[in-house]
FIDOMAR-163835 format. One record per residue: residue number from 1; residue in one letter; x, y, z of N, C-alpha, C in turn. Coordinates in nm, 2 decimals. Example, Ala and Ser with C-alpha at 12.3 -4.5 7.8 and 13.67 -1.06 7.14 Angstrom:
% FIDOMAR-163835
[1; "A"; [1.32; -0.57; 0.78]; [1.23; -0.45; 0.78]; [1.32; -0.33; 0.78]] [2; "S"; [1.28; -0.22; 0.71]; [1.37; -0.11; 0.71]; [1.29; 0.00; 0.79]] 
//
This chain:
% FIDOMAR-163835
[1; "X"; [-1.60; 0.28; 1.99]; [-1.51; 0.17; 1.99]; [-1.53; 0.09; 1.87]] [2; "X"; [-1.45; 0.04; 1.81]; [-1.46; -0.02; 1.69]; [-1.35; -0.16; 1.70]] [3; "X"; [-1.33; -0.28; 1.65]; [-1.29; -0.37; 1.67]; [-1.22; -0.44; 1.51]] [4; "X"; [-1.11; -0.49; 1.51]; [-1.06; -0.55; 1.39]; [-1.06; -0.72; 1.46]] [5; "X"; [-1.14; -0.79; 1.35]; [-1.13; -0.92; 1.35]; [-0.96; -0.98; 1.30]] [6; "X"; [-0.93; -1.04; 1.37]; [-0.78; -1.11; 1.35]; [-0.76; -1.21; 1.48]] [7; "X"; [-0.64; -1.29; 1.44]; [-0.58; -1.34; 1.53]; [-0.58; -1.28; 1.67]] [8; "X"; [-0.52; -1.10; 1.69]; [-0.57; -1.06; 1.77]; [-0.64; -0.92; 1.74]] [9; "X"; [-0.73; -0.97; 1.84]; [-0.80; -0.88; 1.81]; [-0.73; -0.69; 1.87]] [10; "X"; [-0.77; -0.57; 1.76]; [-0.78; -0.43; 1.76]; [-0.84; -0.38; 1.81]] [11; "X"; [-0.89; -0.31; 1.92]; [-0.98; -0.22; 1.96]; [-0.96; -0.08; 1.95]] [12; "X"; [-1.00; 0.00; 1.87]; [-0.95; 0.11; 1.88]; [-1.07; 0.21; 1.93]] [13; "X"; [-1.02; 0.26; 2.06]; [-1.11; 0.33; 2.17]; [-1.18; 0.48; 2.13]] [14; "X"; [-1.30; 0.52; 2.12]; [-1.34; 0.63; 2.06]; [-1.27; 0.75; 2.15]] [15; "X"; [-1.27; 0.87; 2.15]; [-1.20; 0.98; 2.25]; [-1.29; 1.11; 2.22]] [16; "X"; [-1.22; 1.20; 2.31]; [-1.12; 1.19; 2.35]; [-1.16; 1.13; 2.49]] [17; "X"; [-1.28; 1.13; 2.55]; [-1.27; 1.09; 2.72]; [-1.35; 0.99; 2.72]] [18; "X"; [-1.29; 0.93; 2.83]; [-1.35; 0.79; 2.80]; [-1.43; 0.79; 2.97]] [19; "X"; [-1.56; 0.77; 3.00]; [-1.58; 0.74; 3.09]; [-1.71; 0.67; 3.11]] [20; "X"; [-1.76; 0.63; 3.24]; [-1.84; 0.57; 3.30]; [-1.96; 0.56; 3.21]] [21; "X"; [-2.02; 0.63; 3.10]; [-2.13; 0.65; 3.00]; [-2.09; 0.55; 2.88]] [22; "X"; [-1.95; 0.51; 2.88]; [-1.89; 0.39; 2.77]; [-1.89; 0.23; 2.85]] [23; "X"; [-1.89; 0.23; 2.98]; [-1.83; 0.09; 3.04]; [-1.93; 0.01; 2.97]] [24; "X"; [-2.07; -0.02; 2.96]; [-2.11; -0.13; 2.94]; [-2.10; -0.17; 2.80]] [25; "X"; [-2.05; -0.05; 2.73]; [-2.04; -0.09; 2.56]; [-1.87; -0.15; 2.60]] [26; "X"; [-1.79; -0.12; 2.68]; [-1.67; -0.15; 2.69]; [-1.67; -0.33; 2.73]] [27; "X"; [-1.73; -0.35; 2.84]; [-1.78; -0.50; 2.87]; [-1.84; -0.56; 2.78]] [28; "X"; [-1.95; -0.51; 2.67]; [-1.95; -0.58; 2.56]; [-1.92; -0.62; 2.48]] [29; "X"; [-1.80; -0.53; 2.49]; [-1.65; -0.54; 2.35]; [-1.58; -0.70; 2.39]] [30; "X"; [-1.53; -0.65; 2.50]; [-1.47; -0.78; 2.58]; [-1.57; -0.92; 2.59]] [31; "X"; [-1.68; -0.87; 2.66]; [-1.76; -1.01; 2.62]; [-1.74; -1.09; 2.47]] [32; "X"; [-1.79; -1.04; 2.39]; [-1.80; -1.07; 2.21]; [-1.68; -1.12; 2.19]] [33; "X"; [-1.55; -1.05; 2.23]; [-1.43; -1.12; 2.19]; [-1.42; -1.23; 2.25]] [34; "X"; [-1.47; -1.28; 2.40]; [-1.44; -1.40; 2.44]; [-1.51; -1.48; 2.43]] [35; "X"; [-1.61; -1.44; 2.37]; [-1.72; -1.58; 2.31]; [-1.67; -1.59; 2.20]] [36; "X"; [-1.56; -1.50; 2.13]; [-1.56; -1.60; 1.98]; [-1.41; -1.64; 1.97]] [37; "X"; [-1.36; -1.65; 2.12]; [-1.22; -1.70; 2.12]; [-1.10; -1.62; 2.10]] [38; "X"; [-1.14; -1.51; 2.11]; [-1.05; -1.40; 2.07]; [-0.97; -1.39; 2.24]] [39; "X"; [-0.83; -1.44; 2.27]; [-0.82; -1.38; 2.42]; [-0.64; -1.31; 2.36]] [40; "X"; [-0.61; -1.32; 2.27]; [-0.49; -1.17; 2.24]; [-0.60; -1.05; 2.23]] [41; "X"; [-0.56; -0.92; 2.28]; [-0.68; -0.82; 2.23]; [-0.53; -0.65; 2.28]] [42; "X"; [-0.55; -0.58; 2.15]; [-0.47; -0.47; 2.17]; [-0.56; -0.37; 2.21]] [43; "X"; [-0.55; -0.28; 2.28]; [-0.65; -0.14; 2.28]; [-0.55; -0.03; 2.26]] [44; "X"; [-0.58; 0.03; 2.15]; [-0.54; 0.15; 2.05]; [-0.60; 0.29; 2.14]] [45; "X"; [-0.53; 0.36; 2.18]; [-0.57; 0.45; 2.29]; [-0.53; 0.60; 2.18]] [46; "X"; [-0.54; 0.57; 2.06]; [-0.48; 0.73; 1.98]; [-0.59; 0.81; 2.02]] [47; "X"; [-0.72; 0.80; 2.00]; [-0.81; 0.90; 2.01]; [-0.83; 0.99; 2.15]] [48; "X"; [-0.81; 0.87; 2.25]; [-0.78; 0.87; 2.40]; [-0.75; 0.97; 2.50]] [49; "X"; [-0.77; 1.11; 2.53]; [-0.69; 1.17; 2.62]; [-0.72; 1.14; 2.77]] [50; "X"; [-0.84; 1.13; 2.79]; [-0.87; 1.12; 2.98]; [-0.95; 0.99; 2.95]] [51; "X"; [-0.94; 0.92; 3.09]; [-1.05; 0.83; 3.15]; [-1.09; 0.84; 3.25]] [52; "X"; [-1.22; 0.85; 3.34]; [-1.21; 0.82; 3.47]; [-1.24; 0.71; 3.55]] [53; "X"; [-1.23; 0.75; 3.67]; [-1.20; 0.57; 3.71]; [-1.33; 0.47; 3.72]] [54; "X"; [-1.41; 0.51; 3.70]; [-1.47; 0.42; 3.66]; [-1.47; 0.30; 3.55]] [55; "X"; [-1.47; 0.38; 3.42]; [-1.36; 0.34; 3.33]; [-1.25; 0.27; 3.32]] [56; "X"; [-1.16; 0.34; 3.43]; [-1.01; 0.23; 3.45]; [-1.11; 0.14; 3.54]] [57; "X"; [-1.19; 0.11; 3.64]; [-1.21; 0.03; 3.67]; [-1.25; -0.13; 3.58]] [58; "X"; [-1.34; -0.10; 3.52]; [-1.42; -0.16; 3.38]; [-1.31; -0.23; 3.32]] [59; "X"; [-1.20; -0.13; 3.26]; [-1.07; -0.20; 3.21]; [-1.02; -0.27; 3.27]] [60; "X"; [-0.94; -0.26; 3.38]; [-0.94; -0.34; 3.48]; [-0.97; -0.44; 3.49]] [61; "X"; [-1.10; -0.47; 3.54]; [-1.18; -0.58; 3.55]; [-1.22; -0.67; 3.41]] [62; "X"; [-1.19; -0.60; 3.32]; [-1.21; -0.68; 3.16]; [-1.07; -0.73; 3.18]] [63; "X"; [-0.96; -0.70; 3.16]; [-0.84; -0.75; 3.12]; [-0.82; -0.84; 3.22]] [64; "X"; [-0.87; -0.86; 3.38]; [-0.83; -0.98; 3.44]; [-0.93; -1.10; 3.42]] [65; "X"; [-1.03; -1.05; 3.32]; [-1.14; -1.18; 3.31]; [-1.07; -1.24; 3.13]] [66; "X"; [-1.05; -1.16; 3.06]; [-0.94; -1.19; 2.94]; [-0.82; -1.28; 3.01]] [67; "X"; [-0.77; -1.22; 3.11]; [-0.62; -1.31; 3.17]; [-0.67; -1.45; 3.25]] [68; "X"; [-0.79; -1.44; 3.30]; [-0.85; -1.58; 3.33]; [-0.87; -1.71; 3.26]] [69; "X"; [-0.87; -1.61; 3.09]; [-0.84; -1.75; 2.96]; [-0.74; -1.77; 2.98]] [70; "X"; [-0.67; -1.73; 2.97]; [-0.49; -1.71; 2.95]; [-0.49; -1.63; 2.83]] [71; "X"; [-0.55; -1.53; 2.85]; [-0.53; -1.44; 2.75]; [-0.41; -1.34; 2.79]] [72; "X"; [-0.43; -1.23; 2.72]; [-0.33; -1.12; 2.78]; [-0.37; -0.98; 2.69]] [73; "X"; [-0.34; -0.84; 2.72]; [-0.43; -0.74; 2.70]; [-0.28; -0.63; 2.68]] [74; "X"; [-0.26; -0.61; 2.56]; [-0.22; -0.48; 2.53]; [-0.24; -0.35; 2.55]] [75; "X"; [-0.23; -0.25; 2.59]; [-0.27; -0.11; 2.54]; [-0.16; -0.04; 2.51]] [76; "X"; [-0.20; 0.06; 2.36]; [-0.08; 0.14; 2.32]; [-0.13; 0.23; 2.25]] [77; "X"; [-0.04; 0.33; 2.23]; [-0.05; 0.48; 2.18]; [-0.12; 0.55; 2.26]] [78; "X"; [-0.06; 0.53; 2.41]; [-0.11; 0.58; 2.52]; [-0.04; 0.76; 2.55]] [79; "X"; [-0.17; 0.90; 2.57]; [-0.07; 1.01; 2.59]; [-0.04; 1.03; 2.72]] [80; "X"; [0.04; 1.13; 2.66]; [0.16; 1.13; 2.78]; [0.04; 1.11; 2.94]] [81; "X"; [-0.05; 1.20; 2.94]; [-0.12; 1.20; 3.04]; [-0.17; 1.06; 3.11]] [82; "X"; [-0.22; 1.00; 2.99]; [-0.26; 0.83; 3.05]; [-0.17; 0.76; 3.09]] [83; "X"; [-0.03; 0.76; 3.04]; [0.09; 0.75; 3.08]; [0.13; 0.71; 3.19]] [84; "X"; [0.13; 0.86; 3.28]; [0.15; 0.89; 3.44]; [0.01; 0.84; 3.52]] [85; "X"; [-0.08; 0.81; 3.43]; [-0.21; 0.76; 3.53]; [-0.19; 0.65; 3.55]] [86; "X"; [-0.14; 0.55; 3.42]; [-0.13; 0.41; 3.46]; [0.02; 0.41; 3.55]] [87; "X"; [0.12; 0.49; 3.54]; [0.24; 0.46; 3.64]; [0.21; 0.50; 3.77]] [88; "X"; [0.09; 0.63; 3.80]; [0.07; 0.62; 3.95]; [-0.01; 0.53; 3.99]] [89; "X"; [-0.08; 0.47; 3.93]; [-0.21; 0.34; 3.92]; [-0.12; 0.23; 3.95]] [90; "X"; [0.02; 0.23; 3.94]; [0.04; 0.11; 3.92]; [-0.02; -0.04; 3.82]] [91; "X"; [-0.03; 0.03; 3.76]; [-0.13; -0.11; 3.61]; [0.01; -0.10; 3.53]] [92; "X"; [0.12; -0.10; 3.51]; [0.19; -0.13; 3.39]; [0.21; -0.29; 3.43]] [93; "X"; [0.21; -0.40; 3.53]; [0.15; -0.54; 3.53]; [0.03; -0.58; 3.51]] [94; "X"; [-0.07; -0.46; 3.48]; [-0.17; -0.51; 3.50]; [-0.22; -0.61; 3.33]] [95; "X"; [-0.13; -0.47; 3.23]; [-0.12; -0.51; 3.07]; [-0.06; -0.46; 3.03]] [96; "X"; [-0.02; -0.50; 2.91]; [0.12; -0.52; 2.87]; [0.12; -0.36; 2.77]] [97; "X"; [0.21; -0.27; 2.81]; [0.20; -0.11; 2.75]; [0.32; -0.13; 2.67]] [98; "X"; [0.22; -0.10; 2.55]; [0.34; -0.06; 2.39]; [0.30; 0.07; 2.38]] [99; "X"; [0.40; 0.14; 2.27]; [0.39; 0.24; 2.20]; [0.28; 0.22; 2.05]] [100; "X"; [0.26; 0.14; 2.04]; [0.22; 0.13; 1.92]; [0.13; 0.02; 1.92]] [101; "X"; [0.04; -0.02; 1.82]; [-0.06; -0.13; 1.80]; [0.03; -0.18; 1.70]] [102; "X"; [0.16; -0.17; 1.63]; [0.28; -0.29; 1.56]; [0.35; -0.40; 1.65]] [103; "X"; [0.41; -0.23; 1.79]; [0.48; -0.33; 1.88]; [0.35; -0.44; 1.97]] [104; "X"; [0.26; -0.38; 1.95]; [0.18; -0.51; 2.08]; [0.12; -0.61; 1.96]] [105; "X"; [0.10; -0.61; 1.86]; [0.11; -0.68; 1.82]; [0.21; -0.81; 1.79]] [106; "X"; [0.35; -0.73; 1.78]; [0.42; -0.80; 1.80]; [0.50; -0.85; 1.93]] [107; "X"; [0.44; -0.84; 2.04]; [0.45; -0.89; 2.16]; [0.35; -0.97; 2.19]] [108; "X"; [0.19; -0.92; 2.20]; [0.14; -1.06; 2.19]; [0.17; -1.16; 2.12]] [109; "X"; [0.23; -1.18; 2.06]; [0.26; -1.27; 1.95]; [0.19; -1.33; 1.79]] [110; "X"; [0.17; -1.24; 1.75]; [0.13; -1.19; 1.59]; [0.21; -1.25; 1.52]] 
//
């Protein structure tokens, strides 16, 4: 996982699978951003094919402690597969799903 410093912050998630062996570097990412004030945050899902729930859980739980600043949490360039996981999951309220790290950018408000 790698991070762009900005207004809002980039996360671009390592792949292809993301699971339970990444959460505490994943809660670190999130922590760091919120100690330096960072509460816009995109997560770049190109590399991305599977997660398990563990994982979605961790996400989860990061993006409602980001939305406790009054932040808010993009993810985009989601495949097709993660797609149908967050629509049977029910998480498309959970944050806000672009196609792209341009459009969530320019929806958080960049």
């Amino acid at each position: 996982m790698s991070s762009e410093r900005a207004e809002i912050a980039v996360l671009r998630l390592g792949g292809p699978r993301l699971a339970y062996t990444e959460c505490d570097q994943m809660k670190e990412m999130f922590n760091q951003l919120l100690r330096a004030g960072q509460v816009r945050i995109a997560l770049d899902f190109s590399d991305v094919e599977f997660m398990d729930s563990t994982m979605i859980g961790t996400l989860v739980a990061s993006v409602r402690r980001v939305n406790s600043f009054e932040g808010r949490v993009a993810i985009c360039n989601l495949s097709a597969p993660l797609e149908r996981l967050i629509a049977i999951l029910k998480l498309e309220g959970t944050f806000l799903v672009c196609k792209s790290v341009e459009e969530a950018r320019e929806k958080l408000g960049a």
